[in-house]
Structures are given as structure tokens and as C-alpha cells.
C-alpha positions as CSV (number, residue, x, y, z in Angstrom):
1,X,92.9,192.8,54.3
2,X,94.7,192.8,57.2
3,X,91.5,190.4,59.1
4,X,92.0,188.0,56.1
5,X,95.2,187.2,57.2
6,X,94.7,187.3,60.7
7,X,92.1,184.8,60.2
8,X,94.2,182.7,58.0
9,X,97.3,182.2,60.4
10,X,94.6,181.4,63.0
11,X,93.4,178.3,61.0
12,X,96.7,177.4,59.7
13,X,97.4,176.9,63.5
14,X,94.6,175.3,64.1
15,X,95.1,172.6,61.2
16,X,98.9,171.7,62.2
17,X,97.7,171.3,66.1
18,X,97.3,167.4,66.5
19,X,94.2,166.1,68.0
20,X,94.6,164.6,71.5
21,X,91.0,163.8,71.6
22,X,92.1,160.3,71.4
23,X,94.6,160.3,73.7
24,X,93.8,157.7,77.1
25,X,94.7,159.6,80.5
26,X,94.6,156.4,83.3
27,X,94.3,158.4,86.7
28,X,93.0,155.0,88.9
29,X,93.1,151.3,89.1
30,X,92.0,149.6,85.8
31,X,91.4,146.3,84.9
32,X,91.8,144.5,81.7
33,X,91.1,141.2,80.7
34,X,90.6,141.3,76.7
35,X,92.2,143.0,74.1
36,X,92.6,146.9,74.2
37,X,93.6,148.0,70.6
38,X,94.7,151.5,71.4
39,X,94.7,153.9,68.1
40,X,97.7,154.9,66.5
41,X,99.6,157.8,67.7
42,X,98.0,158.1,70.8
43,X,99.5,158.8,74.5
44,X,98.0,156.3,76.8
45,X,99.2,158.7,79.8
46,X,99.5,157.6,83.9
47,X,98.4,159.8,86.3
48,X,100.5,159.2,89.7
49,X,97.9,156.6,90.8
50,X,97.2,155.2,87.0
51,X,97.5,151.2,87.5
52,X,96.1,149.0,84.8
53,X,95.8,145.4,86.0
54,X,94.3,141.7,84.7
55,X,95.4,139.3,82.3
56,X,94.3,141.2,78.8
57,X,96.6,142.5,76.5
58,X,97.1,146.1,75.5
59,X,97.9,146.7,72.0
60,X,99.3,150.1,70.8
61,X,99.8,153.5,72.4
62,X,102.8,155.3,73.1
63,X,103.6,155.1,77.0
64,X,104.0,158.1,79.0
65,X,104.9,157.1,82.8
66,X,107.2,158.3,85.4
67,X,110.1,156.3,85.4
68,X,110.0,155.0,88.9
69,X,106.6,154.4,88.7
70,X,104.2,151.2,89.2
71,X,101.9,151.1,86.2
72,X,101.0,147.5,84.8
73,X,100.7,144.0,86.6
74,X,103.0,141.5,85.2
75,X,99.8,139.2,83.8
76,X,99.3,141.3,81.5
77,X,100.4,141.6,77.5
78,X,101.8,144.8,76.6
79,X,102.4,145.9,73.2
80,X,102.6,149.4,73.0
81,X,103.5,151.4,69.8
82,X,106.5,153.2,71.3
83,X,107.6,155.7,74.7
84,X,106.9,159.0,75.2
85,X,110.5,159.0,76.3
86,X,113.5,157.4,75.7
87,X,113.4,154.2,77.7
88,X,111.1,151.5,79.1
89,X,111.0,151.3,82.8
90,X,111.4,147.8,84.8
91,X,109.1,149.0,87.8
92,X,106.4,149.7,85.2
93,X,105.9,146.0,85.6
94,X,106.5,146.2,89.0
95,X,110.6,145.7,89.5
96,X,111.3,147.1,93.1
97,X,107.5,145.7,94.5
98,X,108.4,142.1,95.0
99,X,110.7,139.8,97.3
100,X,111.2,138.2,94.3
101,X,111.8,140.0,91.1
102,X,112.4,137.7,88.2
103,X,108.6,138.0,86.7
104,X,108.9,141.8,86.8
105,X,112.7,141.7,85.3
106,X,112.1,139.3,83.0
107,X,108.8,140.6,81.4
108,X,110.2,143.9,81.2
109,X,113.1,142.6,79.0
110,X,110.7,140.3,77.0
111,X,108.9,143.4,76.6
112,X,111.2,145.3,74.2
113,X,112.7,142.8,72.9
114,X,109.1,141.9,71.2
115,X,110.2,145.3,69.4
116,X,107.6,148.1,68.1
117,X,110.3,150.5,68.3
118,X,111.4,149.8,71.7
119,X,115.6,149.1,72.4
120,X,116.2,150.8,75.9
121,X,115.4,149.3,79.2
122,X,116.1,151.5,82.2
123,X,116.3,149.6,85.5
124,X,116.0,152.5,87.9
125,X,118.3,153.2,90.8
126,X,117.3,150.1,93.6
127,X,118.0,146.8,95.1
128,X,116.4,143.8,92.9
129,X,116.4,140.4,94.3
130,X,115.3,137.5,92.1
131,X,115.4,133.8,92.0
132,X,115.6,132.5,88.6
133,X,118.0,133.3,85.7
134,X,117.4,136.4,83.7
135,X,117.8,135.6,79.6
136,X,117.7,138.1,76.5
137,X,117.1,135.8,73.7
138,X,114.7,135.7,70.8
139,X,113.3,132.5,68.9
140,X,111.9,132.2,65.3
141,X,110.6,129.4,64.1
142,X,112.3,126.7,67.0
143,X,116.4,128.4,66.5
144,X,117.9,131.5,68.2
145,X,117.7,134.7,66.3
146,X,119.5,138.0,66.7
147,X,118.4,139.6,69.8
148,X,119.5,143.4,70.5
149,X,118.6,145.6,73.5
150,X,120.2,147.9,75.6
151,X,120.0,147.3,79.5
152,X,121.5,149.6,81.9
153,X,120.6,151.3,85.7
154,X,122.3,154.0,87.2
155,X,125.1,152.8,89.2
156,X,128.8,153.1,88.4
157,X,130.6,150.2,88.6
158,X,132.5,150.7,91.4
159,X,129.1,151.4,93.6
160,X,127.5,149.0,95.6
161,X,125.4,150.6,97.5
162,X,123.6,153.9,95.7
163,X,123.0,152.7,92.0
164,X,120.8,149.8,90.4
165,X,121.7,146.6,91.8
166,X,120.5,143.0,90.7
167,X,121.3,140.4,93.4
168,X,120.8,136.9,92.4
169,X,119.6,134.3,95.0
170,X,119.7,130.9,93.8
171,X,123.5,129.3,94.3
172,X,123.2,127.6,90.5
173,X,122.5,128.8,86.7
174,X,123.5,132.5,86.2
175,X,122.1,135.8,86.4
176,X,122.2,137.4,83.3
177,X,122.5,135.2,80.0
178,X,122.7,136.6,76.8
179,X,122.4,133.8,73.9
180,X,122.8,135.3,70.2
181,X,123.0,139.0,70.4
182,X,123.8,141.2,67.8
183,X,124.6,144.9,68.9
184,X,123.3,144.6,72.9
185,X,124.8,146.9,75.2
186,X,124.7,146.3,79.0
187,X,126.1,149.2,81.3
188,X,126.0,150.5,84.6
189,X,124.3,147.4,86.9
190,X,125.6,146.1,90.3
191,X,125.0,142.3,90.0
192,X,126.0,139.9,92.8
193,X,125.5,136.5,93.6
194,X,126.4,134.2,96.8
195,X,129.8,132.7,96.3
196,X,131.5,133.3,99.2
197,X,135.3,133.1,98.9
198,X,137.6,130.6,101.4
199,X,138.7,132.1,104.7
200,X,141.9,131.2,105.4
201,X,145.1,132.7,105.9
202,X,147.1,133.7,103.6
203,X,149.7,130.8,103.8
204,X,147.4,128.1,103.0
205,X,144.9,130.8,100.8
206,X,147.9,131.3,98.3
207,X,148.3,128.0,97.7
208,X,145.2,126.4,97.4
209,X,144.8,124.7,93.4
210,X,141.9,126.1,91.2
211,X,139.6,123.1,92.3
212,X,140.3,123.5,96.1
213,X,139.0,127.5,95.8
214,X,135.4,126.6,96.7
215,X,132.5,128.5,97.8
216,X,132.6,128.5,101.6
217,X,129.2,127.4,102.0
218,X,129.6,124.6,99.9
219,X,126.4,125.7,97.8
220,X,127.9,127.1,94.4
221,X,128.3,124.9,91.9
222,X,131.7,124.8,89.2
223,X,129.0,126.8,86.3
224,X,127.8,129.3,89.2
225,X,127.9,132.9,87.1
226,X,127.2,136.2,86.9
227,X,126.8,137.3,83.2
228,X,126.8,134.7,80.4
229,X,127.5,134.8,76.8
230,X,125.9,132.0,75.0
231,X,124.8,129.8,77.4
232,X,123.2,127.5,75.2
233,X,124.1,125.4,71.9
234,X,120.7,123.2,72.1
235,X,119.1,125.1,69.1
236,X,121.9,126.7,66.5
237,X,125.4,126.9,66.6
238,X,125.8,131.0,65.8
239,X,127.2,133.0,68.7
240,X,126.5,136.7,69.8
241,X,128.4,139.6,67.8
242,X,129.1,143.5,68.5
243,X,128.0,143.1,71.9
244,X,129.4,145.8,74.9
245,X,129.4,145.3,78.6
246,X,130.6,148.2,80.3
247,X,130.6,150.2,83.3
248,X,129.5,147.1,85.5
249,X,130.3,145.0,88.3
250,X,129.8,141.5,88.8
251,X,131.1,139.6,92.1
252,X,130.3,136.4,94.4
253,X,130.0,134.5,91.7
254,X,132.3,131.0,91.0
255,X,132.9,132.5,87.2
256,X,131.8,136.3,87.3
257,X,132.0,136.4,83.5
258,X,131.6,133.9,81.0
259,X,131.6,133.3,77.4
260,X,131.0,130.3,75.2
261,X,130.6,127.8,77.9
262,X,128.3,125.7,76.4
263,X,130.5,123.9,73.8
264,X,128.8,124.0,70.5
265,X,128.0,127.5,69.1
266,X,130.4,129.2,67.4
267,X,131.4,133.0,66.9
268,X,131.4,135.2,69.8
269,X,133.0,138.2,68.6
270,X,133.3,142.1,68.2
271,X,133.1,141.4,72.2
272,X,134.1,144.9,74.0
273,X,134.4,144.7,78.0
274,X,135.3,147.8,79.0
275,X,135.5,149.2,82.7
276,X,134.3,146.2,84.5
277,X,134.8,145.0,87.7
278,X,135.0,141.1,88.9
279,X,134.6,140.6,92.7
280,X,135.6,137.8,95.0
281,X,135.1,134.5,92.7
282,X,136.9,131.3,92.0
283,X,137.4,133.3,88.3
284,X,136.7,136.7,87.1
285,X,136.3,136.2,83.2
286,X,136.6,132.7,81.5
287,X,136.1,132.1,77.7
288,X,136.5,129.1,75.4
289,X,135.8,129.1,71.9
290,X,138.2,129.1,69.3
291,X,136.1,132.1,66.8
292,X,136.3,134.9,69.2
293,X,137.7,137.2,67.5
294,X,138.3,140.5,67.7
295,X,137.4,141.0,71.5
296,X,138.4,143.6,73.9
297,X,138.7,143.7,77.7
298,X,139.8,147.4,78.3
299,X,140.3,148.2,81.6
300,X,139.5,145.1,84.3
301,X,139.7,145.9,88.2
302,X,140.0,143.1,91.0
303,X,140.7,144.1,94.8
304,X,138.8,140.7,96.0
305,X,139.4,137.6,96.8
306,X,139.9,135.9,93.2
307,X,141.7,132.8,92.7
308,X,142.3,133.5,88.6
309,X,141.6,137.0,87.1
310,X,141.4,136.0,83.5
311,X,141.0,131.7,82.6
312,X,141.3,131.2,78.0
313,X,141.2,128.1,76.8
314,X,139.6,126.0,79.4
315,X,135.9,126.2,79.5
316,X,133.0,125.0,76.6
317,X,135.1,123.8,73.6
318,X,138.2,124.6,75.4
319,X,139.8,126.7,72.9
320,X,141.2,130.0,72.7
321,X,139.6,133.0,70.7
322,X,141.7,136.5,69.8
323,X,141.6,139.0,73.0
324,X,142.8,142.2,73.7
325,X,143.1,143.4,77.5
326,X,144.0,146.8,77.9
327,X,144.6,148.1,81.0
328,X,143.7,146.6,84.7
329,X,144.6,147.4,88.3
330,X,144.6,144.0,90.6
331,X,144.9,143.8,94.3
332,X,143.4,142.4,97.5
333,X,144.0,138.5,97.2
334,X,144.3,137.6,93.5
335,X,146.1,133.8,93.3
336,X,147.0,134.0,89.7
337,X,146.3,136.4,87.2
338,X,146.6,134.3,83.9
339,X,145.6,130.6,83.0
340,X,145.5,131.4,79.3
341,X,146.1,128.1,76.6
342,X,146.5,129.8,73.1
343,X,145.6,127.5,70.4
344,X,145.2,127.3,66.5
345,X,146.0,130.9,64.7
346,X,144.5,133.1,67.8
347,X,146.4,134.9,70.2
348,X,146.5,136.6,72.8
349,X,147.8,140.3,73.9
350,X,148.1,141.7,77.3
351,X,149.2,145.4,78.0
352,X,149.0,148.0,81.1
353,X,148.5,145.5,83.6
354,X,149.0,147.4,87.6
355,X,148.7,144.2,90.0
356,X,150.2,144.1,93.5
357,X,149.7,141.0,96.7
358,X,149.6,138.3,93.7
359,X,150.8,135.2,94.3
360,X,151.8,134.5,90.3
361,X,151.2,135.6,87.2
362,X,150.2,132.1,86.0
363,X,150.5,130.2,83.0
364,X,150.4,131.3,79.3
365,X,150.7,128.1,76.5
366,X,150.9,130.0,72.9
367,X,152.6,128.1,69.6
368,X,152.4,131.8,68.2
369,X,153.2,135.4,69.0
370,X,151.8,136.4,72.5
371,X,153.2,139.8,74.2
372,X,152.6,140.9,77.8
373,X,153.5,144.7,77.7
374,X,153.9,147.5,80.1
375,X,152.8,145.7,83.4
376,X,153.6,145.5,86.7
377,X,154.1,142.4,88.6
378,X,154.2,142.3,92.3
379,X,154.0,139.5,94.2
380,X,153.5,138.4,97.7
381,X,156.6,137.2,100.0
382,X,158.1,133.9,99.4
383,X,158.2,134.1,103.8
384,X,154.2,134.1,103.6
385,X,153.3,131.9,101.7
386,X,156.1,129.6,100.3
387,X,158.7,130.2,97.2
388,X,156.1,130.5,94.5
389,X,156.8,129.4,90.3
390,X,155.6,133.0,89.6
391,X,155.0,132.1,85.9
392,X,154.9,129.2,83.4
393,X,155.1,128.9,79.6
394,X,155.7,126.3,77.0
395,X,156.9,128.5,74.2
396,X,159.1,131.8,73.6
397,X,156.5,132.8,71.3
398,X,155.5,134.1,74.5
399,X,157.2,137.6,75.2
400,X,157.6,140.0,77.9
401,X,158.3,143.9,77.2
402,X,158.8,146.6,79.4
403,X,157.2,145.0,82.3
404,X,158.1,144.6,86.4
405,X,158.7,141.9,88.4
406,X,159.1,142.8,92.1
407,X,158.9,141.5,95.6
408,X,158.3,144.6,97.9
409,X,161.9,145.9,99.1
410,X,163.3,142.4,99.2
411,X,166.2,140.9,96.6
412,X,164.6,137.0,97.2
413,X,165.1,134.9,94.1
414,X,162.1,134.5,91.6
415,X,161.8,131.1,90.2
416,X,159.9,131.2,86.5
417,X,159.9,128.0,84.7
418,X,159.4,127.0,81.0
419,X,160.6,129.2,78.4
420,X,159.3,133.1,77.6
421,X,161.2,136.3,76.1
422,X,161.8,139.1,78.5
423,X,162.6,142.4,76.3
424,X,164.0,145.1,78.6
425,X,162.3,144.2,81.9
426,X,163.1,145.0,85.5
427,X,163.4,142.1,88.3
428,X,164.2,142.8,91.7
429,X,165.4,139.8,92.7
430,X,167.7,137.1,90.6
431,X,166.5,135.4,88.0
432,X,165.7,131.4,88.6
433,X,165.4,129.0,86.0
């Protein structure tokens, strides 16, 4: 009796074990140049020196790599059924091998976007130089459709030197452009460009006009960016929804980031930017498009040389969406911190702002309610660089609460033009105009 069961629990065992007889182990260069229809279920499984190259396409399997590891050669069509893991690397297609790594980038993106289960693309810890603009979009039938993935590396973003960065080389387009998302997430990436701020000093730096804050080189063009949001309008007018951006830096760009500049979609909303960094720029973020709604920038950090931290209302359709900014701490050489032009219904709301060595606040045009909350304010000396208007506004729909205005230890005047509310605010000089 006691052998019957035995014997039973044995085969039981032996039933529920899956077969791995089909399973492909690739230990050495291979080459493939046709179609490979791999069975379902089964681990196609690199070795340390697996390498499949050609310009075949491999259909099925579930991928099982090291993460850092080299495993197929961009000419090549993958299609696999899913990842032993959680993510799909960029150096399986050789990210990290190349002076240039746009065909390595880009196919990897392409890659999971073509879907079979796949959402997450890992972008290992590295330096990535690349040429051409990088784009997550899908197209059905000749117009944009809802494209989701989730890109990230492993830096934080205040590293620039240990994590995953993505340095773009050309001095025109952008470097990352997402057209039509619906629920992308983008974190933890380093990406830099080649604006070079002006050197000057600070007398004539502080008071050069928008137009005048040029690249040095004289190579960036006015549309020069990092990451894009809806680049395009050529093929249907919907925008990107749900998507988040955090955890990232993006610097030495003219516009770091950018949404809606291209003047004909619409939407662009349920956008959440949360801890991101602009570098030295001619703007940090720009947007322009009246049906943003509903976005957030929680928690933006400048200590570059920027001449405007945050432009609404002035690029694409030049309109003004519904944001939120929560939270920012400004220094180094920021000109202006607002250029904002509220228009239509949508407003604007500003709150836990830390700047310091700004030369003004800027200018915010609103016909309805618009609040600037518990900020501080402090600008640079009126003796450095000339008495500044340290903030404009056409409407006292525009109202100030809690917030500081201060010149470092000094009483000077403060000349503020137009008209604005100030609700129990602190100035430390006397109030002009």
C-alpha cells in the first residue's frame, strides 16, 4: 500500500514538471537570415557569449539574457513572446557598443512597443551617444495611435556622472519625442544636449531679452530640445494623456522640456512632472496648448544658467493649458522665473517656490483666478545688474499669498508694475509702483 502511493506522488511530480526539451540554449555566434518561429513557451536562453546575428527575424520565445549583455544585432527582427524577467534590455541590441547609438536605442524602443507582452525598457547604467532623434510613437492605418511604454535607467536625477545617460549630438530636432502616449512613464535618465549658455558677466547676463540668450556656439536652433511632447500634428490632432516624467534631468538644451509645440493637436493632459531637473537652457519647460488639463509639475530644480524657468502660453498654438507646480528650488543664474499668458477658462497655480540670485519673477497675464503661494523671492542687487521691474501683470486676478520678496540684507526699493494682489506678504525693501 504504502509503494502504491510512493509510486503515485512520483508520477504526479513527474506530470506537473514542464518539459524544457524545447527550450533553445545559444552559447556562440549565430546567424539568422529567415524566419525562426520559436515554439510557444519556450526560453530561448544566452549563454555569456550567446550572439545571434543576420537580417532574419526571430519569432516567439521568451528572452532570458543578462541585462548588460550583447545578444542580437540591430538587423535583425525580433518578436519574442515575452522576458524571462521584468524588462527588455537596450544593449541587447547593442546600446553601449556604438559611437553612435540611435539604431540600438531606437530598435530597442520599437521593440516593445510592437507589444507581445512587453512594456518595460531598461536602459542599463552607461553613457549613450546618438545622433538622430529618439521617438515612441505607434501608427495604424497612416494616423497616430496610443503608444505606452515605460523607459527608465538607473540614474537619479541629480547624477551626471554614475547612472544611465543619453547625450544627444546633433544641435537640432530633440532627443526624446513622445507623440500620442497614453499611460508612458519615463524615469531616472540623464539626457543632455549641446546648448551652451552665454558667458558674460552678470551685469550684461541679467539683462539680456529672451531672444538675445543664445547658444554660445551659435549652433542650436530656437526648437533645440530635450524631451518633447507631441511633436507632430501632420497625421491626427489627439495629444498624449496620463503620461509621467519623473526622476530625470534634462540640460543644454535651448527648451529642455516641451509640450505641444507643434500647433495642431489637441489634448495633452493628466501630464505629471515630478522631481525633474532643467539645466542651463534658454527655457526649462515651455507649453502651449489651450487642453492641457489637469497637469502637474511637482517639484522643478534649476541651479544653471536659465534664462526662463517655466514659459505658458507662447509656443505651438500659443495658449495656455491648466498646471499645477508644486514645489521648486531655483538658483545659480535663473533671469526670470515666469513668462506665463493665461488665456480662455485655464489657469494657472504656483505654490512652494525656494528661488534665490533671480533677476525677476517675470510676467503672469491671467483674466481669471491665478495664486502664487508660499514662495520665496530673492533677487539679485539692483548695484549688479541695474534696478530690475521684478514682476509684471495685467490683472489682479493674479494674487500673491504668503510669499517673500527680498534683496539680501539691503532695504533698496522694488519696482513691480501692472496690477496683482499681495495677501499677507513680506518685502524687504519699499514697495514701487
Amino acid at each position: 500500500m504504502h509503494l502504491r502511493i510512493f509510486a503515485a506522488v512520483i508520477l504526479l511530480l513527474f506530470l506537473e514538471t514542464p518539459a524544457r526539451s524545447q527550450d533553445i540554449f545559444i552559447s556562440k555566434d549565430t546567424t539568422v537570415n529567415n524566419t525562426w518561429k520559436i515554439p510557444a513557451g519556450a526560453i530561448l536562453k544566452f549563454g555569456s557569449k550567446g550572439h545571434i546575428s543576420g537580417k532574419g527575424t526571430i519569432r516567439g520565445g521568451i528572452i532570458d539574457a543578462a541585462l548588460s549583455q550583447w545578444i542580437f544585432d540591430t538587423t535583425l527582427n525580433v518578436e519574442p513572446e515575452g522576458v524571462y524577467g521584468n524588462d527588455f534590455s537596450a544593449r541587447w541590441f547593442g546600446a553601449g557598443k556604438y559611437q553612435d547609438n540611435y539604431n540600438s536605442l531606437q530598435k530597442s524602443i520599437n521593440t516593445v512597443l510592437a507589444g507581445n507582452g512587453l512594456r518595460n525598457l531598461i536602459i542599463p547604467k552607461g553613457v549613450y551617444e546618438y545622433t538622430k532623434p529618439l521617438t515612441i510613437y505607434r501608427i495604424y492605418k497612416g494616423q497616430y495611435v496610443g503608444a505606452t511604454i515605460h523607459m527608465y535607467g538607473e540614474s537619479s536625477f541629480w547624477d551626471c556622472c554614475n547612472g544611465t545617460t543619453l547625450k544627444y549630438m546633433s544641435t537640432d530636432g530633440f532627443a526624446l519625442g513622445l507623440q500620442h502616449n497614453k499611460g508612458t512613464e519615463i524615469n531616472n535618465l540623464f539626457i543632455e544636449g549641446r546648448f551652451k549658455a552665454p558667458s558674460v558677466k552678470d551685469t550684461i547676463y541679467y539683462n539680456l531679452p529672451l531672444e538675445k540668450f543664445s547658444d554660445a556656439n551659435g549652433k542650436c536652433g530656437d526648437q533645440y530640445a530635450g524631451i518633447v511632447i507631441d511633436y507632430d500634428g501632420s497625421k491626427n490632432s489627439g495629444g498624449s494623456t496620463g503620461v509621467k516624467i519623473h526622476d530625470v534631468s534634462v540640460g543644454n538644451f535651448t527648451i529642455n522640456y516641451l509640450v505641444s509645440p507643434n500647433g495642431k493637436t489637441f489634448n495633452a493632459d493628466i501630464l505629471i512632472f515630478e522631481n525633474i531637473r532643467t539645466g542651463d537652457g534658454r527655457v526649462g519647460f515651455a507649453s502651449g496648448q489651450a487642453q492641457e488639463k489637469g497637469n502637474v509639475i511637482r517639484g522643478i530644480y534649476s541651479w544653471g544658467n536659465l534664462h526662463t524657468l517655466i514659459s505658458i502660453g507662447h509656443y505651438g498654438k500659443a495658449q495656455a493649458g491648466n498646471y499645477s507646480i508644486d514645489g521648486g528650488n531655483i538658483a545659480g543664474h535663473c533671469i526670470r522665473l515666469f513668462d506665463i499668458n493665461n488665456s480662455g477658462w485655464y489657469s494657472t497655480s504656483i505654490t512652494n517656490i525656494f528661488s534665490e540670485s533671480i533677476g525677476t519673477i517675470g510676467t503672469i497675464n491671467s483674466q481669471i483666478p491665478a495664486s502664487i503661494t508660499n514662495s520665496t523671492f530673492h533677487f539679485v542687487y539692483p548695484q549688479v545688474i541695474g534696478r530690475q521691474n521684478l514682476f509684471y501683470s495685467n490683472s489682479d486676478k493674479v494674487r500673491f499669498s504668503h510669499c517673500i520678496f527680498r534683496y539680501y540684507g539691503s532695504k533698496e526699493p522694488m519696482k513691480i508694475t501692472g496690477y496683482a494682489q499681495f495677501d499677507n506678504c513680506v518685502f524687504s525693501g519699499e514697495r514701487v509702483n
